[in-house]
C-alpha positions as CSV (number, residue, x, y, z in Angstrom):
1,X,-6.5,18.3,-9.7
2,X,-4.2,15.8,-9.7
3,X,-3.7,13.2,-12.6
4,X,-5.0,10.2,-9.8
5,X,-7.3,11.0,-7.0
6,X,-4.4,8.4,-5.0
7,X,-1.2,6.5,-5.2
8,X,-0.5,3.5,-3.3
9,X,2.8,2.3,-3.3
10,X,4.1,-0.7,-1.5
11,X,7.6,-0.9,-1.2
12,X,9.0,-4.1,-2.9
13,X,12.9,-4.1,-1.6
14,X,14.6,-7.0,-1.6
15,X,17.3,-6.8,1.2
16,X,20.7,-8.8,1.2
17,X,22.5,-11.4,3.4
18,X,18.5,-12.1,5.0
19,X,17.9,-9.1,6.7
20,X,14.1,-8.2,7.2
21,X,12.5,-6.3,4.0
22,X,9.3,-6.3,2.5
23,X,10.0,-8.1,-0.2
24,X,10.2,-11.7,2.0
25,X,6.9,-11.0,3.8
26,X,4.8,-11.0,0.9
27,X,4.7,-7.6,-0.6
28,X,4.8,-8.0,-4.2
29,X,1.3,-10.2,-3.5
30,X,-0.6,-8.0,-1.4
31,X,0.6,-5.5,-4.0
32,X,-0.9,-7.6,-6.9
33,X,-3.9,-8.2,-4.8
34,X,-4.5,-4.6,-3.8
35,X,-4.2,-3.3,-7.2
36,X,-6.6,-6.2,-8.6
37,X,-9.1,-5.1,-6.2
38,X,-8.6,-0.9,-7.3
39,X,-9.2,-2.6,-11.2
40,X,-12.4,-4.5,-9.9
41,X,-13.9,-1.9,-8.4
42,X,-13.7,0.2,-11.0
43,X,-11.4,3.1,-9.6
44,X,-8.4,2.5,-11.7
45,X,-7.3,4.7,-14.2
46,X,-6.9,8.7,-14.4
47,X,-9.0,10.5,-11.9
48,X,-8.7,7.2,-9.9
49,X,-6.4,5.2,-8.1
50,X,-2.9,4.1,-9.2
51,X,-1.1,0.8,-7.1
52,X,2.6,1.2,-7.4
53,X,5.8,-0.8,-6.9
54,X,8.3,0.8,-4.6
55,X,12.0,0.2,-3.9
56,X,12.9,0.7,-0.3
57,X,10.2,3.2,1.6
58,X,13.2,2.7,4.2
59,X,11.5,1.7,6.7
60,X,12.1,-1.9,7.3
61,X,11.6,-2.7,10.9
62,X,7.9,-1.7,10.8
63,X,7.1,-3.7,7.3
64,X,5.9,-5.0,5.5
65,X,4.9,-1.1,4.2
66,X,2.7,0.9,2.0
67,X,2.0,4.5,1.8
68,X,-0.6,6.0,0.5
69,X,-0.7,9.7,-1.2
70,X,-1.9,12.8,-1.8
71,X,-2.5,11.9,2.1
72,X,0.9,10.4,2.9
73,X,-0.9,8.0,5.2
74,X,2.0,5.1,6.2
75,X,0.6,1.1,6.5
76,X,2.0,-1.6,7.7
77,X,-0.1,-4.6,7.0
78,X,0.1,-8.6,7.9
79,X,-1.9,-10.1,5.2
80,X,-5.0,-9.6,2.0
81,X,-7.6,-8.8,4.9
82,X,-5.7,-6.2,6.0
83,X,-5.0,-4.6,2.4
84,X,-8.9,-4.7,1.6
85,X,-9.4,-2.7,4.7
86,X,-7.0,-0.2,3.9
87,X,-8.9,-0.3,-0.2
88,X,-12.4,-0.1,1.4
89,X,-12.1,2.1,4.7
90,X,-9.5,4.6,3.5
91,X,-9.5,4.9,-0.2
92,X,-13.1,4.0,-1.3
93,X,-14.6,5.6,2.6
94,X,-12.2,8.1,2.7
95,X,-11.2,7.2,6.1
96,X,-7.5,5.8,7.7
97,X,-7.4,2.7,9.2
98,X,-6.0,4.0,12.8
99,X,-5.4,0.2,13.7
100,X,-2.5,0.0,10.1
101,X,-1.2,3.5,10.6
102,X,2.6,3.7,11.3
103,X,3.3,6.8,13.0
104,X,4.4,10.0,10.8
């Protein structure tokens, strides 16, 4: 077994010269929020759920982005509603959310 059940990472890049990235559509807070939320419920730590900072995920055009693994499901996501769906359909349910998912 792995050392976490899950890893969420949300990419953080800040781009240059104002081209579209994560970073200006509010990552780093839905980031903050989401991994509040994993300590609140309890399912931080090892065994649990670990929320990480990203650099580019390199894929810029669809963000802002997370993805989340062992699963390697891809999110894209518009604001904290759509985080806490992601925490409580996919990683406390166990199931995607189809209406997030980026394509593989």
């Amino acid at each position: 077994m792995s050392y976490y059940r899950h890893h969420l990472f949300f990419c953080l890049n800040e781009r240059e010269e104002g081209r579209r990235c994560c970073h200006q559509q509010g990552a780093a807070d839905a980031r903050a929020y989401a991994k509040a939320r994993i300590k609140e419920l309890g399912l931080d730590g090892p065994g649990g759920v670990r929320v990480n900072a990203a650099g580019c995920l390199n894929r810029c055009a669809l963000g802002p982005v997370a993805v989340l693994y062992p699963q390697g499901v891809w999110y894209s996501y518009a604001s904290r509603e759509d985080v806490e769906e992601i925490v409580q359909q996919h990683i406390v349910k166990g199931e995607p959310v189809e209406r997030l998912r980026l394509p593989d």
